[in-house]
Each structure stands twice: as structure tokens, then as C-alpha cells.
C-alpha positions in Angstrom: -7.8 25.8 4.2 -10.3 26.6 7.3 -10.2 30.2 6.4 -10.0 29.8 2.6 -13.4 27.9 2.8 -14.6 29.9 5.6 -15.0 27.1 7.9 -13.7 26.6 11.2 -10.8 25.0 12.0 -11.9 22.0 14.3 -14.2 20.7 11.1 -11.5 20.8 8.5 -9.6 18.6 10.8 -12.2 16.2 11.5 -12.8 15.9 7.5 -8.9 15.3 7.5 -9.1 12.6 10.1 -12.3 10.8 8.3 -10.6 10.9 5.0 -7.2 9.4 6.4 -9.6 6.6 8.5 -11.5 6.2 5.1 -8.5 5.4 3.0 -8.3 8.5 0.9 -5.6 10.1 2.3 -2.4 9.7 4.2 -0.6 12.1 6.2 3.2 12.3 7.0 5.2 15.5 8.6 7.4 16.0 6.0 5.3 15.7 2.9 2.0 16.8 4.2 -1.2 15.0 3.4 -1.8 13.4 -0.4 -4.3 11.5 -1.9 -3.8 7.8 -2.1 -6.5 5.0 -3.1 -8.7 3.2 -0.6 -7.5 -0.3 0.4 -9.4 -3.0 -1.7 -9.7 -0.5 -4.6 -7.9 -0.9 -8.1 -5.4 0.6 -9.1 -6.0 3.0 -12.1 -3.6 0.9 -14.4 -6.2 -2.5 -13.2 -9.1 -0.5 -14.2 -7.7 0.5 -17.8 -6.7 -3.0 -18.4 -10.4 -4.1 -18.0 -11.9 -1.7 -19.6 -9.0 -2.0 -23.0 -9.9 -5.6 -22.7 -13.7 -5.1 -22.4 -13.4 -2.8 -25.7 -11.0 -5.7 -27.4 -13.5 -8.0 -27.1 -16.3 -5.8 -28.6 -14.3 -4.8 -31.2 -13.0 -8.4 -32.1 -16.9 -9.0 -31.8 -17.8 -6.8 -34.5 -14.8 -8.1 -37.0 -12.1 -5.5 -36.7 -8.2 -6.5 -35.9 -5.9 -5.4 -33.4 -5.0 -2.8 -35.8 -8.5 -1.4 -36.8 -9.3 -1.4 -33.3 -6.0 0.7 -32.2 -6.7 3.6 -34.9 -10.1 4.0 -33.6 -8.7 4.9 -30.1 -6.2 6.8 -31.6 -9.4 8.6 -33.4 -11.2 9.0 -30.2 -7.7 10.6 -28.6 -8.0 13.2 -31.1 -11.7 14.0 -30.7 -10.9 14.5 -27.3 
């Protein structure tokens, strides 16, 4: 990675080290490092639960039902 980025070794380490002390990563011999979320942070699943049931309530707010509100996410999916 050093070399890839044209950095020298010793600072990709210490970038390795912060982001394991910081959470971000974790580091084992046999699988390498990976990505992992910080400790105190929701999980992704959390965070779509709030934010389904902060558009429920808006919808429900401006009169549609459960099903209204479904097929304008299903919409949105195939906009994007």
C-alpha cells in the first residue's frame, strides 16, 4: 500500500495503528485488517430503522397509507 500511494512505510503503519485505536478497523493474522464500526456507533440496520420510521411518520402526516407510502420508495428505488 506504502508503495502504491507512494508513501513510506513507517506512516502507512501509524495510519493503521490510529484507525485500529479509533475504532475503524480491526486487525487479526489470518484475515488481515477489515473495516468494522466504531464502538458507540449504530449499526447500519439502527440507522435505516430511524430513518424508515422518520419517513413513516411524514408520510402518515401528509395522509398516505402504509401502502402509498411503500410504492413511493419502490418509485424512488427505480429512479435510482
Amino acid at each position: 500500500l506504502a508503495r502504491d500511494l507512494g508513501l513510506a512505510s513507517g506512516t502507512v503503519a501509524r495510519a493503521y495503528r490510529e484507525l485500529e485505536t479509533a475504532g475503524w478497523v480491526t486487525t487479526a493474522r489470518a484475515r488481515g485488517t477489515v473495516v468494522t464500526l466504531p464502538p458507540g456507533r449504530p449499526a447500519p440496520a439502527e440507522l435505516l430503522l430511524a430513518a424508515a420510521t422518520t419517513y413513516l411518520t411524514q408520510a402518515r402526516d401528509l395522509g398516505a397509507d402504509l401502502e402509498t407510502a411503500l410504492n413511493a420508495v419502490r418509485a424512488a428505488h427505480d429512479r435510482s
